[in-house]
DOVORO-723146 format. One line per field, with one value per atom (N, C-alpha, C): atom name; residue number from 0; x, y, z. Coordinates in steps of 0.1 Angstrom, whole numbers, plus 5000, padded with zeros to 4 digits. Layout:
// DOVORO-723146
site: (CA_...);
pos: (NUM_...);
c1: (X_...);
c2: (Y_...);
c3: (Z_...);
END
This chain:
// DOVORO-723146
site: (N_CA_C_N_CA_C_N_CA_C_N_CA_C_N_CA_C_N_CA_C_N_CA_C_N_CA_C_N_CA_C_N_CA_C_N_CA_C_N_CA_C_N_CA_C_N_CA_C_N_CA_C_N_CA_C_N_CA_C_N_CA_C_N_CA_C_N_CA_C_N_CA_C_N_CA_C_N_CA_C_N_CA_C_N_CA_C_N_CA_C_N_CA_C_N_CA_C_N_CA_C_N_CA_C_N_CA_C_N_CA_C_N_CA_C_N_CA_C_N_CA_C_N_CA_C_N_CA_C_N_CA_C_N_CA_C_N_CA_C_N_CA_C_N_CA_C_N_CA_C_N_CA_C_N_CA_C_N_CA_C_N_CA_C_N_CA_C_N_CA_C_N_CA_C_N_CA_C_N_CA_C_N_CA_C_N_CA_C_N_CA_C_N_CA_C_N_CA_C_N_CA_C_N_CA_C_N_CA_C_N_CA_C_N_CA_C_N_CA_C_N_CA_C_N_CA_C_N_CA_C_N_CA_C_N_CA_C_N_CA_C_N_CA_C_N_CA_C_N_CA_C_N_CA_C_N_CA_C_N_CA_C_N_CA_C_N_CA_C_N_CA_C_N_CA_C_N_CA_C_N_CA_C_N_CA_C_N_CA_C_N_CA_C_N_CA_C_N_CA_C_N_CA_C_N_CA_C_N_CA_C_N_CA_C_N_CA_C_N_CA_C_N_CA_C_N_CA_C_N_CA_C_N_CA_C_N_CA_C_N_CA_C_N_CA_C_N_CA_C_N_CA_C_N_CA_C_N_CA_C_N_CA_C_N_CA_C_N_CA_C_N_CA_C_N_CA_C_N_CA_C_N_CA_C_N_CA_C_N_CA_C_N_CA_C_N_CA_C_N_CA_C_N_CA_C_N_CA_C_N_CA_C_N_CA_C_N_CA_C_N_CA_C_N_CA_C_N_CA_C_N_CA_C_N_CA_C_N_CA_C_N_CA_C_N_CA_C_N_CA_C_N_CA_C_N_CA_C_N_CA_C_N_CA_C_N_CA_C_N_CA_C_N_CA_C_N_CA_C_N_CA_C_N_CA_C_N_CA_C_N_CA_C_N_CA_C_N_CA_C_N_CA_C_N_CA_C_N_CA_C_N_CA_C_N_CA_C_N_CA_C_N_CA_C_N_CA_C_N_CA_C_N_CA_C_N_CA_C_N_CA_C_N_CA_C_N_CA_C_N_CA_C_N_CA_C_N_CA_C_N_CA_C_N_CA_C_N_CA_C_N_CA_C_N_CA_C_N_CA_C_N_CA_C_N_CA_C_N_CA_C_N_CA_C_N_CA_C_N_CA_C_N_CA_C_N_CA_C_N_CA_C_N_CA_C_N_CA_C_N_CA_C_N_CA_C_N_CA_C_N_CA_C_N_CA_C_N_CA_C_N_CA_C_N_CA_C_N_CA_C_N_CA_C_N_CA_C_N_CA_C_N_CA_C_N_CA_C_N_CA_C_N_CA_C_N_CA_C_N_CA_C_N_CA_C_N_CA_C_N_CA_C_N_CA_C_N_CA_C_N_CA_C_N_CA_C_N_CA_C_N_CA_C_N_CA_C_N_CA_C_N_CA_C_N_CA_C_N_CA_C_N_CA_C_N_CA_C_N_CA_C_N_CA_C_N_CA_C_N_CA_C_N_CA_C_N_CA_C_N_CA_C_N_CA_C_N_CA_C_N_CA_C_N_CA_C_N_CA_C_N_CA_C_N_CA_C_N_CA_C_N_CA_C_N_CA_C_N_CA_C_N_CA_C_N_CA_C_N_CA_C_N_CA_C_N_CA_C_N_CA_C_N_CA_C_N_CA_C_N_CA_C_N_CA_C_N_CA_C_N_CA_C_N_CA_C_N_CA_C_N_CA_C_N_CA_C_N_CA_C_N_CA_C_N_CA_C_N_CA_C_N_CA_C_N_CA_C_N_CA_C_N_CA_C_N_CA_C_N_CA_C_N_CA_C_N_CA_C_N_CA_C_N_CA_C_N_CA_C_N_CA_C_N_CA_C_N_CA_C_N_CA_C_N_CA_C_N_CA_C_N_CA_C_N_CA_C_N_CA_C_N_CA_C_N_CA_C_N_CA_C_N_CA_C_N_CA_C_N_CA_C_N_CA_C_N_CA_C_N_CA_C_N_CA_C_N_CA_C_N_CA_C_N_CA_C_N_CA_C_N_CA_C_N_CA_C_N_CA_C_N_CA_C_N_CA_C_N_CA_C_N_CA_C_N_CA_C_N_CA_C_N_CA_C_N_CA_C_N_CA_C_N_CA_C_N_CA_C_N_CA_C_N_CA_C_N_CA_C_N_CA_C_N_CA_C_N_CA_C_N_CA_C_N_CA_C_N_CA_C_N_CA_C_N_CA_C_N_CA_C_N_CA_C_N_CA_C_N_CA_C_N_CA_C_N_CA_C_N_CA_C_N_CA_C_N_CA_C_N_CA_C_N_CA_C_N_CA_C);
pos: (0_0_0_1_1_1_2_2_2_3_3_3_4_4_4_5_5_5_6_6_6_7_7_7_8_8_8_9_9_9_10_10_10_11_11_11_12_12_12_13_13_13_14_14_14_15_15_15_16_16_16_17_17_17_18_18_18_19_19_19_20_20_20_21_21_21_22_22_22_23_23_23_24_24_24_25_25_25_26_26_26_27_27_27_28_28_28_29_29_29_30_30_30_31_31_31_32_32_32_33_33_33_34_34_34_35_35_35_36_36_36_37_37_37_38_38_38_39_39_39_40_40_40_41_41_41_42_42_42_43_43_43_44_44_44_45_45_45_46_46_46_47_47_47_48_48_48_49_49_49_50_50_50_51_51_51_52_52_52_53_53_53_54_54_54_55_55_55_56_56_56_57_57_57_58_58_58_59_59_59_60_60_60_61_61_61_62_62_62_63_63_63_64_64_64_65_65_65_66_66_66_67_67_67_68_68_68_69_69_69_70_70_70_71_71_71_72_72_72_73_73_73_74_74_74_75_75_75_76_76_76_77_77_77_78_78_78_79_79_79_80_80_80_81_81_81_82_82_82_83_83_83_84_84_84_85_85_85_86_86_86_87_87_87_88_88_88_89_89_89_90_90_90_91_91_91_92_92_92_93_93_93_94_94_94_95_95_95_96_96_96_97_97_97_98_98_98_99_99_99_100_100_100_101_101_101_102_102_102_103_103_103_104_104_104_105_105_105_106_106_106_107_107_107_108_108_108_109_109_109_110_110_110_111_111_111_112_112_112_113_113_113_114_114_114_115_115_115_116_116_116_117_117_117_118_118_118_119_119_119_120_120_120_121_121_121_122_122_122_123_123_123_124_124_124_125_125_125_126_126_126_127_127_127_128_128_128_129_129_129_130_130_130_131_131_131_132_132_132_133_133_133_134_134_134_135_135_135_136_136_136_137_137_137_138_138_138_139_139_139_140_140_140_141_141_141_142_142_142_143_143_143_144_144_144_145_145_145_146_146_146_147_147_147_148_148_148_149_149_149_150_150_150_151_151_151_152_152_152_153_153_153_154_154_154_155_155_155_156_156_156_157_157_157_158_158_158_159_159_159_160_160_160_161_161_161_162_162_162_163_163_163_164_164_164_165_165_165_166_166_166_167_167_167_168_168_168_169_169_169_170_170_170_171_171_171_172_172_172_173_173_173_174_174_174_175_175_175_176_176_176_177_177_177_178_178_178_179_179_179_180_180_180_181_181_181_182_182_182_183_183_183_184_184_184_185_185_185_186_186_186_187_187_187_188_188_188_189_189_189_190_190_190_191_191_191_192_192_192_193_193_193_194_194_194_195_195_195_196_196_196_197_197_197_198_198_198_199_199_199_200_200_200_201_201_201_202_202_202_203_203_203_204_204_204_205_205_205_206_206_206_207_207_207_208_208_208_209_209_209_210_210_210_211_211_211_212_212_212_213_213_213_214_214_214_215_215_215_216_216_216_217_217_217_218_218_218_219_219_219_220_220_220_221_221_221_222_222_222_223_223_223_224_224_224_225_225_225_226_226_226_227_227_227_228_228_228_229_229_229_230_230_230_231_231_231_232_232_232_233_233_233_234_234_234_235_235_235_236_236_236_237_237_237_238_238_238_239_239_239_240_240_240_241_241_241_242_242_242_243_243_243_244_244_244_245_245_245_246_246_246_247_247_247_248_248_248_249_249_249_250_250_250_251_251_251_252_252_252_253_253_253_254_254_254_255_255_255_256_256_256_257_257_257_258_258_258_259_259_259_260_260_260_261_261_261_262_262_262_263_263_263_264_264_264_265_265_265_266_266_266_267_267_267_268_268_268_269_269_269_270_270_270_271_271_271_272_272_272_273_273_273_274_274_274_275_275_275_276_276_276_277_277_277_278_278_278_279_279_279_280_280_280_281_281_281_282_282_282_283_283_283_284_284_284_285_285_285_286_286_286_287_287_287_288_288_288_289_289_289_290_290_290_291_291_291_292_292_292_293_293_293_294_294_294_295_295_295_296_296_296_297_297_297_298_298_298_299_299_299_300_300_300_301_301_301_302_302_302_303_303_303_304_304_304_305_305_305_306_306_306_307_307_307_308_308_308_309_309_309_310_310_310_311_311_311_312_312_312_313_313_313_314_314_314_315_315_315_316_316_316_317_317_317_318_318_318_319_319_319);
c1: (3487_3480_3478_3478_3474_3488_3498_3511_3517_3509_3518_3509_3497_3495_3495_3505_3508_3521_3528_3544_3542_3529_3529_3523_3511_3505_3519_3530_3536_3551_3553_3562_3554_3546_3538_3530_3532_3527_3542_3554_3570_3573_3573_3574_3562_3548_3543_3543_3548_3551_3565_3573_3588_3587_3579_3582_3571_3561_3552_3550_3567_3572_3565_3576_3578_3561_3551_3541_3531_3534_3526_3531_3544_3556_3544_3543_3540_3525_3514_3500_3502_3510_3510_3515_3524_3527_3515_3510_3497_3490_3484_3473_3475_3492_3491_3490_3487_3489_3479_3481_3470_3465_3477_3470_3472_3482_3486_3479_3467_3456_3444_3449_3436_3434_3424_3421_3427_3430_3433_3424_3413_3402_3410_3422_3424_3436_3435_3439_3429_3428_3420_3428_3417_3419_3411_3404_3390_3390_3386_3387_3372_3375_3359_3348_3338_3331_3325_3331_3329_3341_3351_3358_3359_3361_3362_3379_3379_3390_3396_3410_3413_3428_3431_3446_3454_3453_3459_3468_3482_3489_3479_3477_3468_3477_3470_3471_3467_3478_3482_3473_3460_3455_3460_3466_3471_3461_3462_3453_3458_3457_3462_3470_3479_3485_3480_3480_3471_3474_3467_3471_3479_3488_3497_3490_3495_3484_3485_3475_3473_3490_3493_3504_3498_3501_3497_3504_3504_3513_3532_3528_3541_3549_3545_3549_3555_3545_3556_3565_3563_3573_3587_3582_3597_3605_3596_3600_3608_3602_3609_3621_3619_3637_3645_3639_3648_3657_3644_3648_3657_3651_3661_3666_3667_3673_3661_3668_3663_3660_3670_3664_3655_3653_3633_3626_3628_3614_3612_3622_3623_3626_3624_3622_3613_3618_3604_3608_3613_3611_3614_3623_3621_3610_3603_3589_3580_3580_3570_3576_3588_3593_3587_3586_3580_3568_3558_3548_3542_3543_3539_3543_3557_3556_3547_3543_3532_3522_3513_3498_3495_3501_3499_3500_3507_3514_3499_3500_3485_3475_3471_3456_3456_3464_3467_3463_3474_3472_3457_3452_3437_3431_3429_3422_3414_3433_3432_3424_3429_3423_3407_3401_3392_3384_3391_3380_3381_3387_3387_3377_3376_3366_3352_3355_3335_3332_3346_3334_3330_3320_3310_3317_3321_3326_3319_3305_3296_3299_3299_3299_3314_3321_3337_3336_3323_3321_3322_3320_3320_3314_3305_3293_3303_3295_3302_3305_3292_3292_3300_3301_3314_3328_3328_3349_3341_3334_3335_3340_3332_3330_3347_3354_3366_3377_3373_3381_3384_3375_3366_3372_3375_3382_3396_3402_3417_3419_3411_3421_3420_3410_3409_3426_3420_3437_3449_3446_3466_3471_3458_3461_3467_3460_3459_3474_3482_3493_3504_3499_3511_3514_3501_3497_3512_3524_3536_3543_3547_3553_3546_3528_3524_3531_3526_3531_3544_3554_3567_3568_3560_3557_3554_3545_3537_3544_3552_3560_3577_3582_3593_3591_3578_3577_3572_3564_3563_3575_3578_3596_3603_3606_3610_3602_3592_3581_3582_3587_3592_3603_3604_3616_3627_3639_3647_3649_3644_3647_3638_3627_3618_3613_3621_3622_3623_3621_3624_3637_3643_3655_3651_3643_3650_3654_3665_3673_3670_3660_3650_3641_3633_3619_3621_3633_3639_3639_3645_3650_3632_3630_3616_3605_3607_3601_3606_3615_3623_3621_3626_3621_3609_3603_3586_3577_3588_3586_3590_3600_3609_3604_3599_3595_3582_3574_3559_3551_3555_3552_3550_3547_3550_3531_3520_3508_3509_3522_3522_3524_3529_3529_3520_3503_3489_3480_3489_3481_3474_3466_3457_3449_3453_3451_3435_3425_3417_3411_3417_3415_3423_3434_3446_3432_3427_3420_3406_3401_3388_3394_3404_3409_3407_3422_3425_3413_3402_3389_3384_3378_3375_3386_3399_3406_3408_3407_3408_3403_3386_3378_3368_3373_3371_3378_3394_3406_3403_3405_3404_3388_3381_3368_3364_3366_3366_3374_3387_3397_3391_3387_3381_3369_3357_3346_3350_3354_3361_3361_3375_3382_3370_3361_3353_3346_3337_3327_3337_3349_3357_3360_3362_3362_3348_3339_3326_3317_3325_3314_3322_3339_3344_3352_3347_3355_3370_3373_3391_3394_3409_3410_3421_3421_3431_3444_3450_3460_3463_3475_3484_3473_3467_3457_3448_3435_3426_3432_3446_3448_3451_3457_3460_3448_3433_3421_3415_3415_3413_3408_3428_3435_3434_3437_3434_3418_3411_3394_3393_3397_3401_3408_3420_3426_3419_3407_3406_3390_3384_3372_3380_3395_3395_3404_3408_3409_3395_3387_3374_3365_3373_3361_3374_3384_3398_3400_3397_3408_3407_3387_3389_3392_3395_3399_3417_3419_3433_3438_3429_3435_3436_3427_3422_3437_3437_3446_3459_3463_3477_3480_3469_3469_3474_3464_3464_3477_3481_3498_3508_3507_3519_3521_3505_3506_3520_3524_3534_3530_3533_3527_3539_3537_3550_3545_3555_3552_3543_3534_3526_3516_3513_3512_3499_3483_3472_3480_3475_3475_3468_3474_3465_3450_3450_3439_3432_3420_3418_3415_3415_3410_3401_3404_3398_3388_3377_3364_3371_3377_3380_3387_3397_3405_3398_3389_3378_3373_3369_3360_3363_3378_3390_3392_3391_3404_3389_3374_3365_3360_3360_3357_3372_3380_3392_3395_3391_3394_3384_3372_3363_3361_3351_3349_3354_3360_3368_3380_3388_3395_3400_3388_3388_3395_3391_3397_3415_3419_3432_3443_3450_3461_3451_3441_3430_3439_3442_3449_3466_3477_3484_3480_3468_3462_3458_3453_3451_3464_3470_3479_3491_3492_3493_3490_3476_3469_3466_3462_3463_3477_3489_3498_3502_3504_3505_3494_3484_3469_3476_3480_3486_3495_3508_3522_3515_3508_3499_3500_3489_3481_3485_3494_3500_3510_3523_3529_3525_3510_3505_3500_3497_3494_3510_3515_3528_3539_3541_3541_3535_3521_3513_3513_3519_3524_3538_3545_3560_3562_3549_3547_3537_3530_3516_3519_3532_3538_3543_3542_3547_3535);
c2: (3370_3358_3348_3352_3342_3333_3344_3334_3330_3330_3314_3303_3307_3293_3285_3292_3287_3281_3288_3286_3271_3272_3261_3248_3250_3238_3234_3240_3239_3228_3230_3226_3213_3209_3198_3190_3195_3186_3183_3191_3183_3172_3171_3168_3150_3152_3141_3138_3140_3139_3129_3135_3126_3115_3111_3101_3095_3095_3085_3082_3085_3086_3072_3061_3048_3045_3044_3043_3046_3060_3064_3059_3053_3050_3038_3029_3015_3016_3026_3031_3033_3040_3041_3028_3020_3007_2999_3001_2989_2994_3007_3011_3009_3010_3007_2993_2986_2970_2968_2959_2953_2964_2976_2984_2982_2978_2973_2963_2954_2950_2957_2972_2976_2972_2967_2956_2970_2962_2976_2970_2979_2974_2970_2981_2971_2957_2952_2938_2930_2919_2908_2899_2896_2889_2875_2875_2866_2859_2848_2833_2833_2835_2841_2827_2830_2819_2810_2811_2803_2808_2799_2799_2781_2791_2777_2778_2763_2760_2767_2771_2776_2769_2774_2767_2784_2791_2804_2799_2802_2799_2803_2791_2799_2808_2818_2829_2823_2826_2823_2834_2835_2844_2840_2851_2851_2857_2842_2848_2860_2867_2878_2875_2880_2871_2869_2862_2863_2874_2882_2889_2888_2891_2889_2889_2882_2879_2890_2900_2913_2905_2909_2909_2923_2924_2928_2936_2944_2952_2949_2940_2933_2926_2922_2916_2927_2939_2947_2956_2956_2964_2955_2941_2933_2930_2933_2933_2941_2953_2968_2968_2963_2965_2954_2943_2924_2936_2943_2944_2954_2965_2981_2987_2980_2984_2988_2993_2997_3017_3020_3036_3038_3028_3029_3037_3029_3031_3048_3052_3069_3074_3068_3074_3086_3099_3111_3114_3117_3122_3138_3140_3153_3162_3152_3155_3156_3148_3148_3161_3164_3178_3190_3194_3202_3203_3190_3191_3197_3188_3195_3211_3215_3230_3240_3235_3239_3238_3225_3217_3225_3215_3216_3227_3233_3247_3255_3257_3261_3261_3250_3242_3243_3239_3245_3257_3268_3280_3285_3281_3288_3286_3269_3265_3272_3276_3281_3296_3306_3314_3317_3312_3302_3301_3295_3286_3297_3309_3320_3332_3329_3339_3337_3326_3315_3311_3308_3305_3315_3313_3320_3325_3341_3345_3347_3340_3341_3327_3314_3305_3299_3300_3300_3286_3285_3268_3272_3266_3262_3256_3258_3246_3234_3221_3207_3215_3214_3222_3232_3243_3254_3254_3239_3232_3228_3222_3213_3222_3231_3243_3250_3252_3258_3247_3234_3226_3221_3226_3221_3231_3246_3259_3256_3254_3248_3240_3233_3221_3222_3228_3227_3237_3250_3257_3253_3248_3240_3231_3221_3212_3222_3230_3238_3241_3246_3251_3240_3233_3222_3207_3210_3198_3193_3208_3203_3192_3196_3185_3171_3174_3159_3149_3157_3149_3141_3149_3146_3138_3137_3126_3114_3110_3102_3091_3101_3094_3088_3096_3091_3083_3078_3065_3053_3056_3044_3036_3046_3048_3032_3029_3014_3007_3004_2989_2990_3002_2998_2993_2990_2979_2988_2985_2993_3005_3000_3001_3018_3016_3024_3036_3036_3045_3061_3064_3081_3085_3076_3083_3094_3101_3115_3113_3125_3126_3134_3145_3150_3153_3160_3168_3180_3186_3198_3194_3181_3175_3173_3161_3157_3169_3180_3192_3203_3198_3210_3199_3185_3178_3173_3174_3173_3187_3194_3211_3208_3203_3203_3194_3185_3168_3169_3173_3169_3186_3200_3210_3213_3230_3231_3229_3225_3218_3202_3198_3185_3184_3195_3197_3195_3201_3203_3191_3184_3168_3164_3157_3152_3165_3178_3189_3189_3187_3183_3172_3160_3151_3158_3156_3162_3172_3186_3194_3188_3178_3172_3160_3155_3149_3161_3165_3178_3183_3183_3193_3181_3166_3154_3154_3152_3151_3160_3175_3184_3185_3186_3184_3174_3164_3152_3147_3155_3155_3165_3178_3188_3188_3189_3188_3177_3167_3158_3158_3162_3161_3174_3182_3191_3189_3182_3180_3169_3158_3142_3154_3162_3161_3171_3180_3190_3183_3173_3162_3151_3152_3145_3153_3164_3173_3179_3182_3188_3176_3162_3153_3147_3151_3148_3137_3131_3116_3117_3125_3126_3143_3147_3158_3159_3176_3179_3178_3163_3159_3153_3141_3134_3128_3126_3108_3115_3124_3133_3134_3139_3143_3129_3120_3108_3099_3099_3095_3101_3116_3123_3124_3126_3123_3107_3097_3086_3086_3087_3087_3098_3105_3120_3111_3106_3094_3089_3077_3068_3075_3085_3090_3097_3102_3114_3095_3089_3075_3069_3069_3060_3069_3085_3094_3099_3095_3099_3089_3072_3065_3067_3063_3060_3072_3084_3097_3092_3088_3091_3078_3064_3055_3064_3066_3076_3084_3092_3107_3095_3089_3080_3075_3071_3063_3077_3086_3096_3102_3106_3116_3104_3091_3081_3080_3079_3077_3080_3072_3080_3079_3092_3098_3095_3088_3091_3100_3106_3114_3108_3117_3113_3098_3094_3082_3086_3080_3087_3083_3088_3088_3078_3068_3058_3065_3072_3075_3092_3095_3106_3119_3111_3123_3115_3118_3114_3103_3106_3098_3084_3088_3077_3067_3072_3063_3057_3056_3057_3042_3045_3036_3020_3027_3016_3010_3016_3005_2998_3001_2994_2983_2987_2976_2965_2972_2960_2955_2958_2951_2951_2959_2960_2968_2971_2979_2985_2977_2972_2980_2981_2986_2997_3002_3021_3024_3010_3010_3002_2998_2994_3000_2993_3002_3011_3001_3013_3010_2994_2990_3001_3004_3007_3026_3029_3043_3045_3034_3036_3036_3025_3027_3035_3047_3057_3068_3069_3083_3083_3069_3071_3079_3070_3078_3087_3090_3110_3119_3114_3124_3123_3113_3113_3128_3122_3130_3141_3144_3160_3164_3162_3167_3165_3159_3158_3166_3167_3175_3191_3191_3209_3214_3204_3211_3212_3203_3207_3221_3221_3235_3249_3247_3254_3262_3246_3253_3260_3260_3262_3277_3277_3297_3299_3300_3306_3318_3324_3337_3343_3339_3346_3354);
c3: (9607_9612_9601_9588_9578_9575_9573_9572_9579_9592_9603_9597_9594_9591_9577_9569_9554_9560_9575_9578_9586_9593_9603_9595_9585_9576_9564_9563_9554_9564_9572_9579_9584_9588_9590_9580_9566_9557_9550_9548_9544_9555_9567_9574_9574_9573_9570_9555_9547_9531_9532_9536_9537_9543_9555_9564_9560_9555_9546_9529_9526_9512_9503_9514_9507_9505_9514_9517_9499_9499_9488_9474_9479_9462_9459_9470_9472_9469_9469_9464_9453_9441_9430_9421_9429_9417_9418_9432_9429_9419_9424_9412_9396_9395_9383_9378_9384_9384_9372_9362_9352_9342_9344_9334_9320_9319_9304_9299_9301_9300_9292_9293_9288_9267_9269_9255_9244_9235_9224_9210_9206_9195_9182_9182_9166_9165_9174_9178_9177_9167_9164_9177_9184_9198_9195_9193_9194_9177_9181_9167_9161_9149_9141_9142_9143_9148_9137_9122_9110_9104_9103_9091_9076_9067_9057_9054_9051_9049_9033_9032_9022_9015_9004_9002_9008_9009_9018_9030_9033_9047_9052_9068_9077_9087_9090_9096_9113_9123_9135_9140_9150_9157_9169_9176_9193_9202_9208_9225_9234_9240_9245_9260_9269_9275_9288_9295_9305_9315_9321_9331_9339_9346_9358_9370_9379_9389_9401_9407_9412_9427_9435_9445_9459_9468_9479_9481_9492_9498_9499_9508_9513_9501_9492_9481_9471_9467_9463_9467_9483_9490_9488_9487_9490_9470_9464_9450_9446_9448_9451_9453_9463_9474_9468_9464_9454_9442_9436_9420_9420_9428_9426_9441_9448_9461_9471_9483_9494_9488_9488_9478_9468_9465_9454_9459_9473_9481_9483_9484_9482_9469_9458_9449_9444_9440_9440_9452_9462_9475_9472_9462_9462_9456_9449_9437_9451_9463_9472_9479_9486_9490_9487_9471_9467_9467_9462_9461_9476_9487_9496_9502_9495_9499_9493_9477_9468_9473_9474_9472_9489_9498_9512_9518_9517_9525_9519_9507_9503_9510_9509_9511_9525_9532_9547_9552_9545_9550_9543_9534_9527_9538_9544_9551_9563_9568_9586_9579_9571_9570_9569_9558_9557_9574_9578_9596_9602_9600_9613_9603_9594_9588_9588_9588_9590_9606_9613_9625_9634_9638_9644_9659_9657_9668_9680_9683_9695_9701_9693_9696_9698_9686_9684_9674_9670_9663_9648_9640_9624_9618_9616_9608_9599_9601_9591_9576_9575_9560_9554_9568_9561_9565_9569_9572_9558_9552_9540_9531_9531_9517_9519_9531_9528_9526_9529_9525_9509_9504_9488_9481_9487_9482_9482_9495_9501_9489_9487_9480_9464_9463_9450_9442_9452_9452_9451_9461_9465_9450_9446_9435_9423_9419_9404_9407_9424_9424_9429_9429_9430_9422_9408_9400_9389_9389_9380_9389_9400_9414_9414_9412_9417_9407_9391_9382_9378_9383_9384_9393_9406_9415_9410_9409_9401_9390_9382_9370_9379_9389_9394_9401_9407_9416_9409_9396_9387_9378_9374_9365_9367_9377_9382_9377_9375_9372_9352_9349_9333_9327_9319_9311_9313_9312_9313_9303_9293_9276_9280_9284_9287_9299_9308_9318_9313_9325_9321_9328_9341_9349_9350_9352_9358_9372_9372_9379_9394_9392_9403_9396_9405_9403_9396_9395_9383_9372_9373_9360_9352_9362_9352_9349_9356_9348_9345_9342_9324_9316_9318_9306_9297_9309_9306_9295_9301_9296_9279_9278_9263_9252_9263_9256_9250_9255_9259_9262_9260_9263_9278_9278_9289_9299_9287_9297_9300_9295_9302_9321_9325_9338_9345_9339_9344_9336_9333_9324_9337_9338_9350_9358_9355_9363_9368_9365_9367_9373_9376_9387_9399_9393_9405_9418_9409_9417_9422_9418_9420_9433_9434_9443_9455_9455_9465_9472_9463_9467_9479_9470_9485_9492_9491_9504_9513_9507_9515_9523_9521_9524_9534_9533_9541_9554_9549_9558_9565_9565_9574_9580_9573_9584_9586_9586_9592_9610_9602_9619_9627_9623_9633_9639_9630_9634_9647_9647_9650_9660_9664_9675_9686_9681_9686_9693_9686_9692_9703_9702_9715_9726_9723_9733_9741_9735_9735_9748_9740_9751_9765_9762_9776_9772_9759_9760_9761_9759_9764_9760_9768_9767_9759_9753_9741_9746_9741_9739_9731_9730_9719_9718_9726_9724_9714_9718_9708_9694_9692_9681_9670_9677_9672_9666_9676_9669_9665_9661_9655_9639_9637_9624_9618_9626_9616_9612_9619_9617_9604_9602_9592_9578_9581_9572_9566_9572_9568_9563_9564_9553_9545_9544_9530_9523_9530_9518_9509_9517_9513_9501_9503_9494_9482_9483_9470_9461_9468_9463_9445_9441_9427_9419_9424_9416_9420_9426_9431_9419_9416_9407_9391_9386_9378_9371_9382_9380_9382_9386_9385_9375_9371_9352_9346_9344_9332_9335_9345_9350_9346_9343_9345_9328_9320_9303_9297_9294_9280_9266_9269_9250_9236_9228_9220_9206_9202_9189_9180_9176_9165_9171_9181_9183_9194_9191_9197_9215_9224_9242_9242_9254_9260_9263_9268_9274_9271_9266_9262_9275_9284_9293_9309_9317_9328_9325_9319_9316_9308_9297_9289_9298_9307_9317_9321_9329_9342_9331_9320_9315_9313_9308_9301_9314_9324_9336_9341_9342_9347_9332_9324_9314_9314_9319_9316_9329_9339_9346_9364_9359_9363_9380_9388_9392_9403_9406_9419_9418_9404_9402_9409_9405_9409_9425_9438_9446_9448_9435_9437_9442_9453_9464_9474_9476_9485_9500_9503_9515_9518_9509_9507_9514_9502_9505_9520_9525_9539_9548_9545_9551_9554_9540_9537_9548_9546_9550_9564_9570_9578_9589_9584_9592_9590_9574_9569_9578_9578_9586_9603_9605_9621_9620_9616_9615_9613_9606_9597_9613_9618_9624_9638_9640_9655_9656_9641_9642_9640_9636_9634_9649_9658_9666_9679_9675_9683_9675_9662_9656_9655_9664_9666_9678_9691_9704_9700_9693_9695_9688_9681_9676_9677_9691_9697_9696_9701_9707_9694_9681_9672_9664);
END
C-alpha cells in the first residue's frame, strides 16, 4: 500500500512538473531581477562631503548604474523566446524530470503514508494540524532528497540571462551535476540545502493539507460533489496558500543555488540570512515577493495538473 503511493504521487507530480516547466523557468528570471544591484562596500560609491582642492590629477568617482527597470511576466516570456528561442522556455526540463521523481515522488508517498497512519479510524478524518505536521515531515524529506536536481534546476533556467562570456551550458541535469561535483565539490549539490528543505516543509505543507482540508469541507457541506469540478477548486485554493507561504524562501534559495563562486574569490552571499538581508537592503522588502505573479501562476496550475491527475491515477490503480 505505501508504494502505490510513491508510484501514483510520482507519476502525477513528472506529469505536473513538465507541463508547468516554462512557467517556473519564467519565476526564477524574475526573481533574479536587480540582483546584481546588491551594493558591494568596498566600492567608493558616494562624493565625500568636503573636499579641498589639490594640484593631484583629480580622481573620477562613478555613480553606480542605474538599475534596470523590474519587466513583468509577459515581457520576459517574450524576451526569452526574441533572445534564445522558443526552447528556453524548456530549458532544465530534464533537471525538473528528475527533481520531481526525487523531491515529489517522495514527499507524496511520505505523505499518503503519513494520512493513513494518523487519521482517525472511527471517524476516517485527520486533524488540520496532523495533514500539517505530515506535510512538514513529507517535505522536509523529499527536499534533503532531491536538493542536487533542484540545484541543477535552478542554475539551467537562469544560465540564459548571463553574458555569453559567462554561462555554464550545461548540457543536462547529468552534466551540470558531475560538473558541479568536479568544479565546486561534491556539497555544492546541497548549497541552498537548507532553504531548499525549509521551503518543501511550507509548501508541502500548505499544499497537501490544504487540498485535503479545502476539498473535505466541500464535500462535508454538500457544496459540490467529488468530482473534476471539487478537485479543480480544491488544488488551485491549495496553489495559491502554498504560493503566499513559499514565495520569500523560494526568492532566497534561487539567489543562493544560482551564486557563482569563483576560486579563491569570497561568495556573493554567505548563507541564507546574509542573502535575505542583501536583497531587502538593496532593493527592499517587497523583494522577497518577486515573481510572486509568475509563482502563482505557476502553482496554481502545477497544484491543478498535481492533483487532478492523482486522483484520476488513483482511479486507474484502485484494483492494484
Amino acid at each position: 500500500m505505501g508504494v502505490k503511493g510513491f508510484v501514483e504521487g510520482g507519476i502525477a507530480s513528472i506529469i505536473a512538473g513538465c507541463s508547468t516547466h516554462p512557467l517556473d523557468l519564467l519565476k526564477v528570471r524574475m526573481q533574479l531581477q536587480g540582483e546584481t544591484q546588491v551594493p558591494n562596500p568596498a566600492v567608493q560609491t558616494l562624493r565625500p562631503a568636503l573636499a579641498f582642492p589639490t594640484n593631484a590629477a583629480p580622481t573620477a568617482v562613478h555613480a553606480p548604474p542605474p538599475p534596470p527597470p523590474r519587466v513583468g511576466l509577459v515581457t520576459v516570456g517574450v524576451r526569452i523566446v526574441q533572445q534564445e528561442g522558443v526552447a528556453a522556455l524548456f530549458s532544465g526540463v530534464s533537471a525538473t524530470i528528475l527533481r520531481q521523481t526525487l523531491y515529489s515522488t517522495t514527499r507524496m508517498g511520505l505523505y499518503d503514508i503519513l494520512k493513513k497512519k494518523w487519521t482517525d479510524p472511527a471517524t476516517g478524518n485527520m486533524p488540520l494540524m496532523s495533514k500539517i505536521g505530515a506535510g512538514l515531515v513529507a517535505g522536509g524529506i523529499g527536499a534533503a532528497v532531491g536538493n542536487p536536481a533542484d540545484v541543477a534546476m535552478v542554475r539551467m533556467q537562469a544560465d540564459g540571462r548571463l553574458p555569453p562570456a559567462q554561462r555554464r551550458n550545461y548540457k543536462s541535469v547529468l552534466d551540470a551535476i558531475t560538473r558541479m561535483s568536479k568544479q565546486e565539490g561534491i556539497t555544492s549539490l546541497w548549497r541552498g540545502s537548507s532553504l531548499t528543505v525549509n521551503r518543501a516543509m511550507l509548501v508541502t505543507a500548505s499544499q497537501l493539507a490544504s487540498y485535503d482540508q479545502i476539498k473535505e469541507t466541500i464535500l462535508q457541506k454538500g457544496l459540490m460533489k467529488d468530482g473534476l469540478g471539487t478537485h479543480v477548486a480544491s488544488s488551485f485554493s491549495a496553489g495559491f496558500v502554498a504560493a503566499v507561504a513559499s514565495n520569500p524562501v523560494d526568492v532566497i534559495k534561487t539567489r543562493v543555488m544560482n551564486m557563482k563562486v569563483e576560486p579563491g574569490a569570497a561568495p556573493p552571499y554567505t548563507g541564507a540570512l546574509d542573502c535575505a538581508l542583501k536583497t531587502v537592503r538593496a532593493e527592499g522588502p517587497m523583494a522577497l515577493y518577486k515573481g510572486f505573479i509568475p509563482t502563482i501562476s505557476r502553482q496554481g496550475p502545477f497544484t491543478i495538473v498535481l492533483f487532478v491527475t492523482l486522483e484520476q491515477v488513483r482511479k486507474l490503480l484502485k484494483d492494484f
